[in-house]
C-alpha positions as CSV (number, residue, x, y, z in Angstrom):
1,X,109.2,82.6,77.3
2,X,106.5,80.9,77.9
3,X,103.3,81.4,80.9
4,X,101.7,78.4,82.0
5,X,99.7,76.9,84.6
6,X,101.9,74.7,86.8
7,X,102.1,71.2,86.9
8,X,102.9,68.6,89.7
9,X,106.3,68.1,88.6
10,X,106.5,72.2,89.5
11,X,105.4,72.2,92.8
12,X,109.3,71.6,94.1
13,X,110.3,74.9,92.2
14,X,107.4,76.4,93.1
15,X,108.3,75.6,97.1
16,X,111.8,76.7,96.3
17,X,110.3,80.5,95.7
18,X,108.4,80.6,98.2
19,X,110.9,79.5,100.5
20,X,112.9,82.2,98.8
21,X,110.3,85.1,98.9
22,X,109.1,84.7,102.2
23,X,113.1,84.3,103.3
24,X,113.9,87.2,101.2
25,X,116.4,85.6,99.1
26,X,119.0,84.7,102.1
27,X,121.1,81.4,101.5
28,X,119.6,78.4,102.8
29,X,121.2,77.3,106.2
30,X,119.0,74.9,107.5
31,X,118.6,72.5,105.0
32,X,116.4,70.2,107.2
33,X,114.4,72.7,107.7
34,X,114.1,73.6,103.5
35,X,113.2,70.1,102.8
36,X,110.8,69.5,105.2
37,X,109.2,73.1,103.7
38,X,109.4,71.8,100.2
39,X,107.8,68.5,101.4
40,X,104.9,70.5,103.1
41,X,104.2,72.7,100.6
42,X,104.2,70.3,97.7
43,X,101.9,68.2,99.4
44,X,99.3,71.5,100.3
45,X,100.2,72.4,96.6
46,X,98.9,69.0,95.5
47,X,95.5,69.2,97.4
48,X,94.4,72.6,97.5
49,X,92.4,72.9,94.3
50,X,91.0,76.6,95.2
51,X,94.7,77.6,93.7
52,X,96.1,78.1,90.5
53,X,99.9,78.3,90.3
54,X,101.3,79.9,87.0
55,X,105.1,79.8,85.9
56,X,107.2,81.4,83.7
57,X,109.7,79.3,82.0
58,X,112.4,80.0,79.5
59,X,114.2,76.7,78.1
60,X,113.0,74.4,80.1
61,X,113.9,76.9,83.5
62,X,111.2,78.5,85.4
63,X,111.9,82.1,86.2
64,X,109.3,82.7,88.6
65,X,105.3,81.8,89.8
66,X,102.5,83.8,90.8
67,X,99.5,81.9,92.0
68,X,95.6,83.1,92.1
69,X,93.0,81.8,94.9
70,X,89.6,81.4,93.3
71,X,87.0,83.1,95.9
72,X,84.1,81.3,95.1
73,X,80.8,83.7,96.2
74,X,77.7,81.9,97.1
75,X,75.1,81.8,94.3
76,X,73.2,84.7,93.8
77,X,69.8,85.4,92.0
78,X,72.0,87.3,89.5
79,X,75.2,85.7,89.7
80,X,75.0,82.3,90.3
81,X,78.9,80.9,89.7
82,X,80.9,84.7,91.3
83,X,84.3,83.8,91.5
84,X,87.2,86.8,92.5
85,X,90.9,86.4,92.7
86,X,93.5,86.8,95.5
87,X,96.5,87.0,93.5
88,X,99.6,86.1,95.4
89,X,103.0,83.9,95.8
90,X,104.4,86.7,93.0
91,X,108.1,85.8,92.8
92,X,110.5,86.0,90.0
93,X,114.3,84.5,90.9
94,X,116.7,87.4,90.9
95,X,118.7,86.4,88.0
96,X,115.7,87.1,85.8
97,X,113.9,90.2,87.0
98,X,113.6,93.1,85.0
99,X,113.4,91.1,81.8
100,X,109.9,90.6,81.3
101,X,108.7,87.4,83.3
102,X,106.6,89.3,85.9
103,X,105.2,91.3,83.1
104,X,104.6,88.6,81.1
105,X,103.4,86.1,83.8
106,X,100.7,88.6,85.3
107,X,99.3,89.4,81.8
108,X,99.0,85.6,81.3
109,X,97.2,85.6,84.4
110,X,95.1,88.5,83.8
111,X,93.7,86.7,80.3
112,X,92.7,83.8,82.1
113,X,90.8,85.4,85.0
114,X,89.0,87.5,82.3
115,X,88.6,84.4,80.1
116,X,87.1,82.5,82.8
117,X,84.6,84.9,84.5
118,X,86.4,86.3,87.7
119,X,84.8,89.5,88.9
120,X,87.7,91.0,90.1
121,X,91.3,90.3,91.5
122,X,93.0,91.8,94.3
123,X,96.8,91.6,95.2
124,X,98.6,93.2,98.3
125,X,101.5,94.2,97.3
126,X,104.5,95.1,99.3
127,X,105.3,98.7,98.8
128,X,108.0,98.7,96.2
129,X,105.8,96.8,93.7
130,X,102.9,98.8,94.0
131,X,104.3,100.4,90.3
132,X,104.8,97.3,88.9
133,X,100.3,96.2,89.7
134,X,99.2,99.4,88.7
135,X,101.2,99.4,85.4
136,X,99.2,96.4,84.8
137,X,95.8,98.1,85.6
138,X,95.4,97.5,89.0
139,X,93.8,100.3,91.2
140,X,94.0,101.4,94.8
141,X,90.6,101.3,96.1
142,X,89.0,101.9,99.4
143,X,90.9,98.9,101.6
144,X,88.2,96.5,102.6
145,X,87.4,96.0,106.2
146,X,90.1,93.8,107.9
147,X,90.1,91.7,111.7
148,X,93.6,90.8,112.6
149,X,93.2,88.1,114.4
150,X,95.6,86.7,117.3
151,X,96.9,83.0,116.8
């Protein structure tokens, strides 16, 4: 298996599980609707540097994406390039859970934020994958102060 950053030639899979994650796996019945999604998203994915979209692939099939949005902090006496992490988009297909690729994907992702200075990186989970983040080291700290604001 291998854990890569994505590449343009992705981004349609990469729609394809978020489509999937956010419909929580139900069969597609609108297929205008899927395609103008895909089309939406590809083109965000395309322009929105602050993300980095990671795959797992096995054979030449990805298996599932996670993606990290660098925070960029402003410049501090101390710290003048702070970057964090919102880690998020975590989906694996269903027909390849529990082997490995989530496992596998976040420690790829985990390298990389070390490797490239990130202070920290958050993730909220849903509840049933709580387990699964703090297996990986992640911690349940005080929740930071949050505005919900109405559209």
């Amino acid at each position: 298996m291998l854990c890569r950053p994505a590449e343009p030639a992705d981004f349609p899979a990469l729609a394809d599980m978020r489509w999937r994650l956010k419909m929580e796996d139900a069969p597609t019945t609108d297929a205008a609707a899927y395609d103008a999604f895909v089309a939406a998203f590809v083109d965000w994915a395309g322009r929105d540097e602050a993300y980095v979209h990671w795959v797992a692939e096995d054979q030449g099939r990805l298996l599932g994406a996670m993606s990290v949005a660098q925070v960029r902090k402003p410049p501090a006496p101390d710290e003048p390039d702070g970057c964090w992490g919102y880690l998020t988009n975590a989906y694996v297909y269903p027909d390849a859970r529990n082997a490995g690729a989530g496992r596998a994907l976040l420690a790829q992702i985990i390298a990389w934020a070390r490797a490239g200075g990130l202070e920290l990186m958050i993730v909220w989970p849903s509840e049933p994958a709580y387990p699964f983040y703090e297996r990986a080291g992640f911690a349940r700290g005080r929740d930071p102060l949050m505005l919900e604001l109405e559209l």
